[in-house]
N, CA, C and O atoms as a CHARMM CRD file, in Angstrom:
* protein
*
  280
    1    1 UNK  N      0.84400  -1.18700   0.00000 PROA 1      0.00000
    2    1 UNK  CA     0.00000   0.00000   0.00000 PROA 1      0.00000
    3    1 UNK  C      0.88200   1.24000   0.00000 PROA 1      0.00000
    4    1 UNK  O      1.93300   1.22800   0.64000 PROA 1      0.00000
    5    2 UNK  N      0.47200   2.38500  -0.73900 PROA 2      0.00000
    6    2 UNK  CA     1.60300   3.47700  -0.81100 PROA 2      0.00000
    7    2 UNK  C      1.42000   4.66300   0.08800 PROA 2      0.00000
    8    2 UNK  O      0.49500   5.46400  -0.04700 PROA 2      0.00000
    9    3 UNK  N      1.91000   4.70200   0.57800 PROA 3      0.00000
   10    3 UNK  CA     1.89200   5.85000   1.74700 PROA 3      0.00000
   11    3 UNK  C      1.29500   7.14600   1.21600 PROA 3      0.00000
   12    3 UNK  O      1.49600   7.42700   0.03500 PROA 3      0.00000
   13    4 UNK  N      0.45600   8.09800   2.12100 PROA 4      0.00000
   14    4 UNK  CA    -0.50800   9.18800   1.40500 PROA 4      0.00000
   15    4 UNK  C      0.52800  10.07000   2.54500 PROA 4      0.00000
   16    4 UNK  O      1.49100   9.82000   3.26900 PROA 4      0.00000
   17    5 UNK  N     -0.34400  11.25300   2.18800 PROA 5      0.00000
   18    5 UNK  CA     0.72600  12.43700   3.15900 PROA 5      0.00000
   19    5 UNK  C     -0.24700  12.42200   4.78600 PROA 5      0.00000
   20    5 UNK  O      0.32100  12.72400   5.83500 PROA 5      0.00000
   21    6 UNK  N     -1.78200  12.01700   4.74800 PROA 6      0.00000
   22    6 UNK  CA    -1.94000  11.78800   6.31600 PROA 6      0.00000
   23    6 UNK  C     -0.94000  10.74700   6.54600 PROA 6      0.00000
   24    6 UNK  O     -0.04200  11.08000   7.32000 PROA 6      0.00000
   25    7 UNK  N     -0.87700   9.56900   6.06300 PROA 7      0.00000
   26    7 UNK  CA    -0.03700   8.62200   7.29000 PROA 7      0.00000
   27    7 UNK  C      0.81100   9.08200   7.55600 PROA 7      0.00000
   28    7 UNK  O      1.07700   9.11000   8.75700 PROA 7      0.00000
   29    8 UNK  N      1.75600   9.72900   6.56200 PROA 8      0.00000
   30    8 UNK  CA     3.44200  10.06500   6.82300 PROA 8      0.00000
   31    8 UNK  C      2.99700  11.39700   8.29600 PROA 8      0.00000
   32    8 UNK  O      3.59900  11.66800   9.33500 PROA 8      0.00000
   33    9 UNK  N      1.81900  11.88400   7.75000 PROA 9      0.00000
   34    9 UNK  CA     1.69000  12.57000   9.14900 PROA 9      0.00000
   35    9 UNK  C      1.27600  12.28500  10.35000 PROA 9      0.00000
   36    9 UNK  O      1.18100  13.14900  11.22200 PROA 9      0.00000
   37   10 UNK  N      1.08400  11.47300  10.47100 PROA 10     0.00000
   38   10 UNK  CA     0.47200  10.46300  11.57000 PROA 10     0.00000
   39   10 UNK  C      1.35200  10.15700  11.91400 PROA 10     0.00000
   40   10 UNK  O      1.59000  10.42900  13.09100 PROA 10     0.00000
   41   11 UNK  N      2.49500   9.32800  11.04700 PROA 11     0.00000
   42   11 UNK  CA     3.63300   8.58700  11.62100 PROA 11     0.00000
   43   11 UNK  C      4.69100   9.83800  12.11500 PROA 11     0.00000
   44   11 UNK  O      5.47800   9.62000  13.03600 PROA 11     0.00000
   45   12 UNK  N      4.65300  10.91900  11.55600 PROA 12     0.00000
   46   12 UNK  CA     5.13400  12.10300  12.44500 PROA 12     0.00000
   47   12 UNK  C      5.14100  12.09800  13.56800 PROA 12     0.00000
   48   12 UNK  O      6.13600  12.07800  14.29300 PROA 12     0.00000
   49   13 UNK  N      3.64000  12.11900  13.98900 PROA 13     0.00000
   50   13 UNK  CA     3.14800  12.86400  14.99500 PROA 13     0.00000
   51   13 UNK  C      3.42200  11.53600  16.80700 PROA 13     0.00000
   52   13 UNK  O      3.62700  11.76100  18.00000 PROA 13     0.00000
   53   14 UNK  N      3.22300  10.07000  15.82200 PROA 14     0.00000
   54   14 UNK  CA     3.04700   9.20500  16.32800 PROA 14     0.00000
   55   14 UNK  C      4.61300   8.92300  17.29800 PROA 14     0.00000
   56   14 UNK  O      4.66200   8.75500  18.51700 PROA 14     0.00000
   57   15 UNK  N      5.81300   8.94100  16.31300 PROA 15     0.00000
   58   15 UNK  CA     6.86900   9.11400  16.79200 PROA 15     0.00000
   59   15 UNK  C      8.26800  10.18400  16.49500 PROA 15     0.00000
   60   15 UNK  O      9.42100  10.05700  16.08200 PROA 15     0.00000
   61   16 UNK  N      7.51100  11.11400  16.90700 PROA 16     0.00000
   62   16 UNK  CA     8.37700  12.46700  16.99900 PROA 16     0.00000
   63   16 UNK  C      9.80300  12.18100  17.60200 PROA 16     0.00000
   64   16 UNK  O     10.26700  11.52600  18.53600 PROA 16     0.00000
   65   17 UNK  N     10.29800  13.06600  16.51900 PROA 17     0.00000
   66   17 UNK  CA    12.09000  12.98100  16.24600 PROA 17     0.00000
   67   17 UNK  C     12.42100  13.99900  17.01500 PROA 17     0.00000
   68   17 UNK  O     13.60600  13.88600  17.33000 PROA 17     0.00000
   69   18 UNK  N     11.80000  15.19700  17.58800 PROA 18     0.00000
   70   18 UNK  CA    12.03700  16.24000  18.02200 PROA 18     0.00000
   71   18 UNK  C     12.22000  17.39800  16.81000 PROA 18     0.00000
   72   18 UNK  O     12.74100  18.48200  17.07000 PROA 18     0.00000
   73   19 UNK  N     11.66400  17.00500  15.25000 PROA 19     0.00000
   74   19 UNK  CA    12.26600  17.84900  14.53900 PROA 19     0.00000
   75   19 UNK  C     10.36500  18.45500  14.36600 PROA 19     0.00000
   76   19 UNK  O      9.30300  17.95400  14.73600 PROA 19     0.00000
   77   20 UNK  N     10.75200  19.86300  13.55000 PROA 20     0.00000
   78   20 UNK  CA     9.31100  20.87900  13.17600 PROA 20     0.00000
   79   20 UNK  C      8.28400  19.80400  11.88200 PROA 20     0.00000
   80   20 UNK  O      8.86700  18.74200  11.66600 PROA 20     0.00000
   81   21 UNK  N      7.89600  19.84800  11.64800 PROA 21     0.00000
   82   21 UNK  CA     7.26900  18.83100  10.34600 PROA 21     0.00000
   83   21 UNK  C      7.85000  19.39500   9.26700 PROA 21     0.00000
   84   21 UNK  O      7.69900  18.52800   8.40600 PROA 21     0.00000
   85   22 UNK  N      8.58200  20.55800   8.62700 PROA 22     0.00000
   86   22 UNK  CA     9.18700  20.66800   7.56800 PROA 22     0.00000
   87   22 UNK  C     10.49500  20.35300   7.34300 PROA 22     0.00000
   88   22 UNK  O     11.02800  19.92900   6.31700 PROA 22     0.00000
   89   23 UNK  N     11.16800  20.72400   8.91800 PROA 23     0.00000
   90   23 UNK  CA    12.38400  19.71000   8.77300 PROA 23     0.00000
   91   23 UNK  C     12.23800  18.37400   8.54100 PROA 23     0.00000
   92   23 UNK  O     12.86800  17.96000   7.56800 PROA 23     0.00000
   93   24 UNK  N     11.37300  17.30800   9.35700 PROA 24     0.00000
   94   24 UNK  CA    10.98500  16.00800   9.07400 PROA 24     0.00000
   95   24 UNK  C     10.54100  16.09300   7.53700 PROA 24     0.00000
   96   24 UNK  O     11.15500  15.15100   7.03600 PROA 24     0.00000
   97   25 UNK  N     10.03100  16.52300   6.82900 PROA 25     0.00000
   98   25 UNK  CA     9.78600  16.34300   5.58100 PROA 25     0.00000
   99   25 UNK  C     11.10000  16.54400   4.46000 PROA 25     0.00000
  100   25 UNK  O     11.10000  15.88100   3.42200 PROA 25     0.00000
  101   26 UNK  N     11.91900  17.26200   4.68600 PROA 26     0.00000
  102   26 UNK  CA    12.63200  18.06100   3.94300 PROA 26     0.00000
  103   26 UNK  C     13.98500  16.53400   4.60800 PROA 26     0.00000
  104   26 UNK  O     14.70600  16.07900   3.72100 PROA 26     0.00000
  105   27 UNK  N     14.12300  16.07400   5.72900 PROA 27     0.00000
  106   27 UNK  CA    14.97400  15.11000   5.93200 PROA 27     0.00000
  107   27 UNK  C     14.58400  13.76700   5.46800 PROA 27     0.00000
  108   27 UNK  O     15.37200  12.99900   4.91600 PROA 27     0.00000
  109   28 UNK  N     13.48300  13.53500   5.68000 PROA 28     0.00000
  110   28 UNK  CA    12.67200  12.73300   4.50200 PROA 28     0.00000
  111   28 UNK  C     12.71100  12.16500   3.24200 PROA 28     0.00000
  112   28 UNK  O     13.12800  11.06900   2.86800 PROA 28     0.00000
  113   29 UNK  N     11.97400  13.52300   2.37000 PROA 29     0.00000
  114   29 UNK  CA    12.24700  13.31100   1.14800 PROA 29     0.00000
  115   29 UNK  C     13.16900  14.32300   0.07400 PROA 29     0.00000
  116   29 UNK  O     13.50500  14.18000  -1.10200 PROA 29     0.00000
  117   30 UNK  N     13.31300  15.00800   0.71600 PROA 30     0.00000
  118   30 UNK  CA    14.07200  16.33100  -0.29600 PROA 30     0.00000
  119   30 UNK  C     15.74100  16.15200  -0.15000 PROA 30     0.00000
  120   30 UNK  O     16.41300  16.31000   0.86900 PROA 30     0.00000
  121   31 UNK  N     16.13400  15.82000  -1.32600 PROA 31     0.00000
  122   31 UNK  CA    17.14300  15.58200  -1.72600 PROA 31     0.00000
  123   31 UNK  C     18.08900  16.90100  -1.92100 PROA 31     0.00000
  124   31 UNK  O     19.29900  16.71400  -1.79900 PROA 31     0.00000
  125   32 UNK  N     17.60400  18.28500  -2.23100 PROA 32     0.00000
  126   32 UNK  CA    18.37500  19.50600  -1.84400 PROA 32     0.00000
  127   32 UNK  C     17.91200  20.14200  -0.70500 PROA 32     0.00000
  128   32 UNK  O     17.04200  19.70400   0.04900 PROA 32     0.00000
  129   33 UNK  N     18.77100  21.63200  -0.55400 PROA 33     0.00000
  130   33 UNK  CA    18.57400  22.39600   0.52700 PROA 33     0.00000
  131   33 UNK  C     16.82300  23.22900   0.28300 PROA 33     0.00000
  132   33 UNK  O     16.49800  23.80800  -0.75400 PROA 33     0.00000
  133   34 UNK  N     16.27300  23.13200   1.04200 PROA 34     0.00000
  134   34 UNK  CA    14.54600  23.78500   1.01600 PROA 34     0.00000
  135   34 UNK  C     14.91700  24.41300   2.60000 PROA 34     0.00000
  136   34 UNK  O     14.50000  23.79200   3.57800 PROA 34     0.00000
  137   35 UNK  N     15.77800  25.76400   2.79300 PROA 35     0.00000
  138   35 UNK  CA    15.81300  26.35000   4.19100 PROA 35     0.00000
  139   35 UNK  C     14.28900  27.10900   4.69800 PROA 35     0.00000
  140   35 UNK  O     13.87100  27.22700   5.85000 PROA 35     0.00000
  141   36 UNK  N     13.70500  27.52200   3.53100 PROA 36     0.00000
  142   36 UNK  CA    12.01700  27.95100   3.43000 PROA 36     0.00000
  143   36 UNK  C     11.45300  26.80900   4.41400 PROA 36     0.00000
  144   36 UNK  O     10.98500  27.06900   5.52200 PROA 36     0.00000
  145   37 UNK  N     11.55600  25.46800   3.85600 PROA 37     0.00000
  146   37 UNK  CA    10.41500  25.24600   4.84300 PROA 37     0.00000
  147   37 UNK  C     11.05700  24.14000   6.28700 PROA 37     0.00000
  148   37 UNK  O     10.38200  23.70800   7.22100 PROA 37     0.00000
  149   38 UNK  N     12.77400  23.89000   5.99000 PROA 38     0.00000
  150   38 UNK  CA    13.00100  23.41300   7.46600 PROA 38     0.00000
  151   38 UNK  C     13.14400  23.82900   8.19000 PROA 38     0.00000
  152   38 UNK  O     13.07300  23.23700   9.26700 PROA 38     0.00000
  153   39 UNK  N     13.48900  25.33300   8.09000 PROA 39     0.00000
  154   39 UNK  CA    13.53800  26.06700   9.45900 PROA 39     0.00000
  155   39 UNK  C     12.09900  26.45000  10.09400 PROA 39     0.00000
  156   39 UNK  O     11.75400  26.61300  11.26400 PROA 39     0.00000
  157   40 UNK  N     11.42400  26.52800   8.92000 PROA 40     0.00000
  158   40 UNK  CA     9.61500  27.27400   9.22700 PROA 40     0.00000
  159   40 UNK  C      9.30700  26.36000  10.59600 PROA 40     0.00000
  160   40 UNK  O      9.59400  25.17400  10.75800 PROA 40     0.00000
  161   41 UNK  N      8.76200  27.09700  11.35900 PROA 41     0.00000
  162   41 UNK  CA     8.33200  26.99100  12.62700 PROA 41     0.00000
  163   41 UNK  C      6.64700  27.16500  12.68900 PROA 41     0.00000
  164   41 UNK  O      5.94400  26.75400  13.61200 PROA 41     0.00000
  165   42 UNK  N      6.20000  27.84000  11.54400 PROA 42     0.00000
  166   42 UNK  CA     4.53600  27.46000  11.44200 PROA 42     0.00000
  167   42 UNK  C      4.28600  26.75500  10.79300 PROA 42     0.00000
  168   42 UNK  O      4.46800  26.89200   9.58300 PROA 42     0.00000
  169   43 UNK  N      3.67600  25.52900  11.42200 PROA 43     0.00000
  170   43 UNK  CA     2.68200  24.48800  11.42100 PROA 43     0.00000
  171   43 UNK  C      1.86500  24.48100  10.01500 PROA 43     0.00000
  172   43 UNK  O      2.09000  23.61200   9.17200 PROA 43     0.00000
  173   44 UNK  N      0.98800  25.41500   9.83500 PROA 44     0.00000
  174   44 UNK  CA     0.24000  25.70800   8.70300 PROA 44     0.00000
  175   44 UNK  C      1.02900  26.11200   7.30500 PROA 44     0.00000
  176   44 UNK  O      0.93500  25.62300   6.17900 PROA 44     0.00000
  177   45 UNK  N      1.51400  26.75800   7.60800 PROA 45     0.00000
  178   45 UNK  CA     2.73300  27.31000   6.37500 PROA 45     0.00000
  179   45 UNK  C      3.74900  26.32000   5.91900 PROA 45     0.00000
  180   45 UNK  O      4.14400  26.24300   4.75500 PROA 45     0.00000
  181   46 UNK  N      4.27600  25.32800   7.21700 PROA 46     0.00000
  182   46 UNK  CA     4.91200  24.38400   6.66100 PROA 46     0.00000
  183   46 UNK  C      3.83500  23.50000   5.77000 PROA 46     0.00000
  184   46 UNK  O      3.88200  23.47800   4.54000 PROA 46     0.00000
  185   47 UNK  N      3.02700  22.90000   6.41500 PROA 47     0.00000
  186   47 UNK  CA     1.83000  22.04100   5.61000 PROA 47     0.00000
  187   47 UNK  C      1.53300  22.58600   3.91800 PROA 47     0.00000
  188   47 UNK  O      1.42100  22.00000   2.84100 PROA 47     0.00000
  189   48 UNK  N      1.48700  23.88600   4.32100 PROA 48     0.00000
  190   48 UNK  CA     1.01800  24.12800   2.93500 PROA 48     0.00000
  191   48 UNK  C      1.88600  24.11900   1.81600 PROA 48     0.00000
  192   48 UNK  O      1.58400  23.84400   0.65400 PROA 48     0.00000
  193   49 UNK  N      3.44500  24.57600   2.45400 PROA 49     0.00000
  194   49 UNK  CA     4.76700  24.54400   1.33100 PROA 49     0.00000
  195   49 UNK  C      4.47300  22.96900   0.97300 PROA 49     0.00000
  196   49 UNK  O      4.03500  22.76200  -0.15900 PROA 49     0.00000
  197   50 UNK  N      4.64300  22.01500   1.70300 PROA 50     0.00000
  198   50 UNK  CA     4.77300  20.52500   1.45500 PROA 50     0.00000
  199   50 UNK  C      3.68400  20.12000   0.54400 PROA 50     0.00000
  200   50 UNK  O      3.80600  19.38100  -0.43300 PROA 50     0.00000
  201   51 UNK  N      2.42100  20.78400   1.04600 PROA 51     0.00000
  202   51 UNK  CA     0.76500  20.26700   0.00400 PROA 51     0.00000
  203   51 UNK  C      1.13000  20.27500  -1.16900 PROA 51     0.00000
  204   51 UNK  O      1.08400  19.30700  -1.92800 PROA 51     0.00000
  205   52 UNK  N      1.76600  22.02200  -1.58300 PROA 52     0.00000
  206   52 UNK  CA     1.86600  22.59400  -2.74700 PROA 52     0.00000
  207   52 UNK  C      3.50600  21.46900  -3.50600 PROA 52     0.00000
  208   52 UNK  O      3.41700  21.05700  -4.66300 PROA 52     0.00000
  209   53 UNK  N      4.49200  21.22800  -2.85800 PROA 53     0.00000
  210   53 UNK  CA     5.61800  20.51400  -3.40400 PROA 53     0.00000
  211   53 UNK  C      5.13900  19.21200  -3.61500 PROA 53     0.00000
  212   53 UNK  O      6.07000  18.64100  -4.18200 PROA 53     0.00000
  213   54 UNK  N      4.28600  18.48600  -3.49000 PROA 54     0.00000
  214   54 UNK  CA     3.94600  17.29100  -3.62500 PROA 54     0.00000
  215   54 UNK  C      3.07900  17.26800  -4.70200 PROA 54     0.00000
  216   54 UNK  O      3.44900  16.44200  -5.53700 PROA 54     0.00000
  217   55 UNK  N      1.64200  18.10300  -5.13300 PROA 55     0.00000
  218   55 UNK  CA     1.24700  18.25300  -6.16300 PROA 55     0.00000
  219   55 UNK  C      2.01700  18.47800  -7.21100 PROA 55     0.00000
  220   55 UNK  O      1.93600  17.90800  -8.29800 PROA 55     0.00000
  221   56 UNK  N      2.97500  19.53700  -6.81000 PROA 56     0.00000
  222   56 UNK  CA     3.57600  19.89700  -8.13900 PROA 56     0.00000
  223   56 UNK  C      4.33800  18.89300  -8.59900 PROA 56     0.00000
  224   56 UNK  O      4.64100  18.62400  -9.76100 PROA 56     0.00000
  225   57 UNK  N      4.62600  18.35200  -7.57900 PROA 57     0.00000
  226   57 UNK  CA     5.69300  17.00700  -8.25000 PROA 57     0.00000
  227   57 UNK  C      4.93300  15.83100  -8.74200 PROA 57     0.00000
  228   57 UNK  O      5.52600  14.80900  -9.08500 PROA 57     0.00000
  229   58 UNK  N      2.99100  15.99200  -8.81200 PROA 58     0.00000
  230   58 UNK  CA     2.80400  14.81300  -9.38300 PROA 58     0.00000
  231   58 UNK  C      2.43200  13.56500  -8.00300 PROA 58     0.00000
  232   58 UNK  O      1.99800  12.44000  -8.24700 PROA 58     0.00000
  233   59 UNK  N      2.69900  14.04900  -6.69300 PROA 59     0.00000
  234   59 UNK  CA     2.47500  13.06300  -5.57000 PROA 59     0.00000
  235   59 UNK  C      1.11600  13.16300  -5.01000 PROA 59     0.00000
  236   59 UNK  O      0.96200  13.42300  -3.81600 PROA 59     0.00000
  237   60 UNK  N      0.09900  12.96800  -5.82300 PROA 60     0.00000
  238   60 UNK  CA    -1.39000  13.82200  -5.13200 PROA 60     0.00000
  239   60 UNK  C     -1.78500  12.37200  -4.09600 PROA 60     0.00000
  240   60 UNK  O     -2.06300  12.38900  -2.89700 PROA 60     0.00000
  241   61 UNK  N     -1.72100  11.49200  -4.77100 PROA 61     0.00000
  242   61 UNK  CA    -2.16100  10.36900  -3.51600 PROA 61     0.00000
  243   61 UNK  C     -1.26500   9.21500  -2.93900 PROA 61     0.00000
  244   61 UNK  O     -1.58900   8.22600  -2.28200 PROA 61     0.00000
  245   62 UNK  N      0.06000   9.67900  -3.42000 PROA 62     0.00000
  246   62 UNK  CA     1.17600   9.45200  -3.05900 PROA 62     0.00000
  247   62 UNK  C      2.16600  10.08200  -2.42300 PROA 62     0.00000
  248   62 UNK  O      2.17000  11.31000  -2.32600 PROA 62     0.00000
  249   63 UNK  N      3.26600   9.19500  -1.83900 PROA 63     0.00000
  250   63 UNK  CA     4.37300   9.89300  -1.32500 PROA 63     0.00000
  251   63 UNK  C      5.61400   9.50800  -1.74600 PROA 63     0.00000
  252   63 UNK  O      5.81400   8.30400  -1.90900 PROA 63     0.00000
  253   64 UNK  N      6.84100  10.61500  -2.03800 PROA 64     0.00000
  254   64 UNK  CA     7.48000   9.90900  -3.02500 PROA 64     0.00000
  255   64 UNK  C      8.58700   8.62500  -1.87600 PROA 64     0.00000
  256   64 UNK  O      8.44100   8.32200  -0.69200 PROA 64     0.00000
  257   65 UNK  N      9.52000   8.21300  -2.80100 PROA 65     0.00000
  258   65 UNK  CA    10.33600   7.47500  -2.46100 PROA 65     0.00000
  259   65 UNK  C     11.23000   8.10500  -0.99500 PROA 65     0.00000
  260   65 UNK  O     11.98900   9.03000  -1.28200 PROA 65     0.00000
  261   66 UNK  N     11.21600   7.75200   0.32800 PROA 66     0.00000
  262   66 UNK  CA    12.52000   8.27000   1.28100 PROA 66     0.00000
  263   66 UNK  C     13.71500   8.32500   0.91600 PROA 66     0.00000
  264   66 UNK  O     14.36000   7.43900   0.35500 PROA 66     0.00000
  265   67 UNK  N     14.17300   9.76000   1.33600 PROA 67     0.00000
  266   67 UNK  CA    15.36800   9.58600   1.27200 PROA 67     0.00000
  267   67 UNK  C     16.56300   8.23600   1.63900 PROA 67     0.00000
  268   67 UNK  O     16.31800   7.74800   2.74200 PROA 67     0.00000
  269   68 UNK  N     17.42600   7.76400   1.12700 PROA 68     0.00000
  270   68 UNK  CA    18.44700   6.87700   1.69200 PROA 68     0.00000
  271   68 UNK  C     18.70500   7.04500   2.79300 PROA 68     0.00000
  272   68 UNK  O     18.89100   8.22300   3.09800 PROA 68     0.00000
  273   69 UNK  N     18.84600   5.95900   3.94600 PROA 69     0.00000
  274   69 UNK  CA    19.39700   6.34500   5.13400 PROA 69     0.00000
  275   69 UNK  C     18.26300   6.70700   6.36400 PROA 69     0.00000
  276   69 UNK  O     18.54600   6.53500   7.54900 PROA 69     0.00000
  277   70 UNK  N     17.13000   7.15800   5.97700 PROA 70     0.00000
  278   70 UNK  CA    15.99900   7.18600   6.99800 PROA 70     0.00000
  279   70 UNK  C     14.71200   6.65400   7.15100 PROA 70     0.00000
  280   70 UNK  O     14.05700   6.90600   8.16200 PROA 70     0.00000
């Protein structure tokens, strides 16, 4: 089954790394530097950078591949 962006947020929330959700996303799946949304500290604003990077990339009911290593 392919992971949607609630579970990956669930599994966030479920076992927190101590990181903001855009850092967790951006350590995740983003393969360059995105300082926009790992440092972002709002909740909503992070969500929405990630909504909007995932559509655009084509991930609407998907999530892409993890990074190596996590």
């Amino acid at each position: 089954m392919n992971q949607t962006f609630s579970n990956w947020l669930y599994s966030y929330y479920k076992n927190p790394k101590g990181e903001r959700i855009g850092q967790a996303f951006v350590n995740d799946f983003i393969k360059e530097p995105w300082p926009e949304l790992f440092y972002c500290e709002n909740y909503e604003e992070s969500a929405e950078m990630i909504l909007e990077w995932l559509s655009s990339h084509c991930y609407v009911f998907t999530m892409p591949k993890k990074n190596e290593g996590r």
